[in-house]
C-alpha positions in Angstrom: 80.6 -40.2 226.7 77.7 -42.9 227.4 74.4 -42.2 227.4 73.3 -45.7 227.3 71.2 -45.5 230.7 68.6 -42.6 229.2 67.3 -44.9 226.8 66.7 -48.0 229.4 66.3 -46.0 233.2 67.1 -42.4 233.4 64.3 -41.4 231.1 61.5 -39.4 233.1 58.6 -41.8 232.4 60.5 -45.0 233.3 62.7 -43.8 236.7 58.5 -42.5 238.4 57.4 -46.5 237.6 60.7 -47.5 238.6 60.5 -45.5 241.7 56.7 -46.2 242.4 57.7 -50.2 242.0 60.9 -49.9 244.3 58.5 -48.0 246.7 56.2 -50.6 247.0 58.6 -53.3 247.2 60.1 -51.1 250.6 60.2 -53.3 253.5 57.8 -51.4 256.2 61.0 -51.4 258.7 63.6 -49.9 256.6 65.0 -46.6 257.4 67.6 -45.8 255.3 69.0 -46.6 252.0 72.0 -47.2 250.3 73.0 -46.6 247.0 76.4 -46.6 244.5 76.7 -45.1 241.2 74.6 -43.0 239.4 71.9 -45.2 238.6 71.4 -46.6 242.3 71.6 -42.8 243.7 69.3 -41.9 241.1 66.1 -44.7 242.3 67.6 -43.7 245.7 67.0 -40.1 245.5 64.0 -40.6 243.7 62.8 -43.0 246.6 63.3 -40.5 248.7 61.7 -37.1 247.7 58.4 -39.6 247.3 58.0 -41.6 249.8 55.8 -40.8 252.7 57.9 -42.0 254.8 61.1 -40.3 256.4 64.5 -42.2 255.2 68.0 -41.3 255.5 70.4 -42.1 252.6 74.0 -43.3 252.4 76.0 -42.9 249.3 79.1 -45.4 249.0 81.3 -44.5 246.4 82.6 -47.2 244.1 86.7 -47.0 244.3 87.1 -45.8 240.9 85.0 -42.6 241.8 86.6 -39.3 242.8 85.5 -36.7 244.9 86.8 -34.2 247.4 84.9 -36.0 250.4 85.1 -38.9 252.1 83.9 -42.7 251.3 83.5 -43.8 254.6 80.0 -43.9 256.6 79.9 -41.7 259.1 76.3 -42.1 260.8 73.9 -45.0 260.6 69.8 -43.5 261.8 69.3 -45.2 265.5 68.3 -48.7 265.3 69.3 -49.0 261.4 67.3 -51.3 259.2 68.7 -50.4 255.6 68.1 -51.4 252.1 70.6 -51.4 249.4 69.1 -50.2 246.2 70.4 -50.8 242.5 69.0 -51.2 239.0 70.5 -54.6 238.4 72.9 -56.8 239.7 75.3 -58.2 237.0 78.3 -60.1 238.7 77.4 -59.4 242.7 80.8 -57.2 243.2 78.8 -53.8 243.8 76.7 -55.3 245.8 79.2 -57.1 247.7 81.3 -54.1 248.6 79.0 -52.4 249.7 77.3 -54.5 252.1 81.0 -55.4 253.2 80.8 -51.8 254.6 77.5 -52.0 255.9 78.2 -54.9 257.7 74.8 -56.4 259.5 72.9 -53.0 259.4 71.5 -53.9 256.0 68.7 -56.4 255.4 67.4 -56.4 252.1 68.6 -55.4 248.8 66.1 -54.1 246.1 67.5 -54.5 242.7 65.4 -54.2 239.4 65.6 -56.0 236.4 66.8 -55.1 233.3 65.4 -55.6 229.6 68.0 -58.2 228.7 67.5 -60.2 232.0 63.6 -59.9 233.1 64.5 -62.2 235.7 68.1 -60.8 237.0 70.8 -62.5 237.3 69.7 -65.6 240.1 73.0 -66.7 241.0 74.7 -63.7 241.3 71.5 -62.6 243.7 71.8 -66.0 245.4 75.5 -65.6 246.2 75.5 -62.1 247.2 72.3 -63.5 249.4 74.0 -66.1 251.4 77.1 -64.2 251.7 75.8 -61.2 253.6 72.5 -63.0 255.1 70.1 -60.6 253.5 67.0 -60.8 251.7 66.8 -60.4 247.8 63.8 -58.4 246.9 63.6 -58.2 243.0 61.6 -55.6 241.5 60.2 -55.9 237.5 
């Protein structure tokens, strides 16, 4: 079992700042958000029982996850304008997936930054950047 994420994210105190920070960082025409794992649907989630404002969410599973639904998207909100959300980005290939099966519907992805890299990982963000024509928002 890992519990490695309590110490750094999942802990109460740090996922509200977390949450307050990604929040703010929201662009104003987003209206849904996209998440993967369990750390991204956790700032998700959190995102959106707070926010003021009404947002949809899409989960994409990651292929080694299991479940007794479906992976696929099945409905985007009229005129999408999404965000994908994450805690960091390490090597881009979470990001890029997903995105992959967003297609153009996303814009931005908000992705914190983690104690061992205060300043994420710039290449990786740059890449998945260009690739997918979206905007990087980082979030300390």
């Amino acid at each position: 079992m890992n519990i490695s994420y309590e110490r750094t994210f999942y802990a109460s105190k740090r996922i509200k700042a977390a949450t307050k920070r990604f929040l703010e960082a929201l662009p104003g025409d987003v209206n849904f958000l996209v998440s993967t794992g369990s750390s991204g649907c956790a700032i998700a989630s959190a995102m959106l029982v707070t926010s003021a404002r009404s947002l949809r969410h899409v989960v994409i599973r990651k292929d080694t996850e299991q479940s007794h639904g479906s992976s696929r998207i099945w409905e985007f909100p009229q005129n999408p304008v999404g965000a994908f959300v994450d805690d960091f980005i390490s090597t881009g290939n979470t990001a890029n997936a997903v995105l992959k099966q967003c297609k153009e519907k996303v814009k931005y992805v908000i992705v914190g930054t983690s104690d061992f890299s205060p300043n994420g990982n710039k290449p990786a963000m740059d890449k998945v950047a260009n690739r997918h024509n979206v905007k990087i928002i980082l979030v300390k």
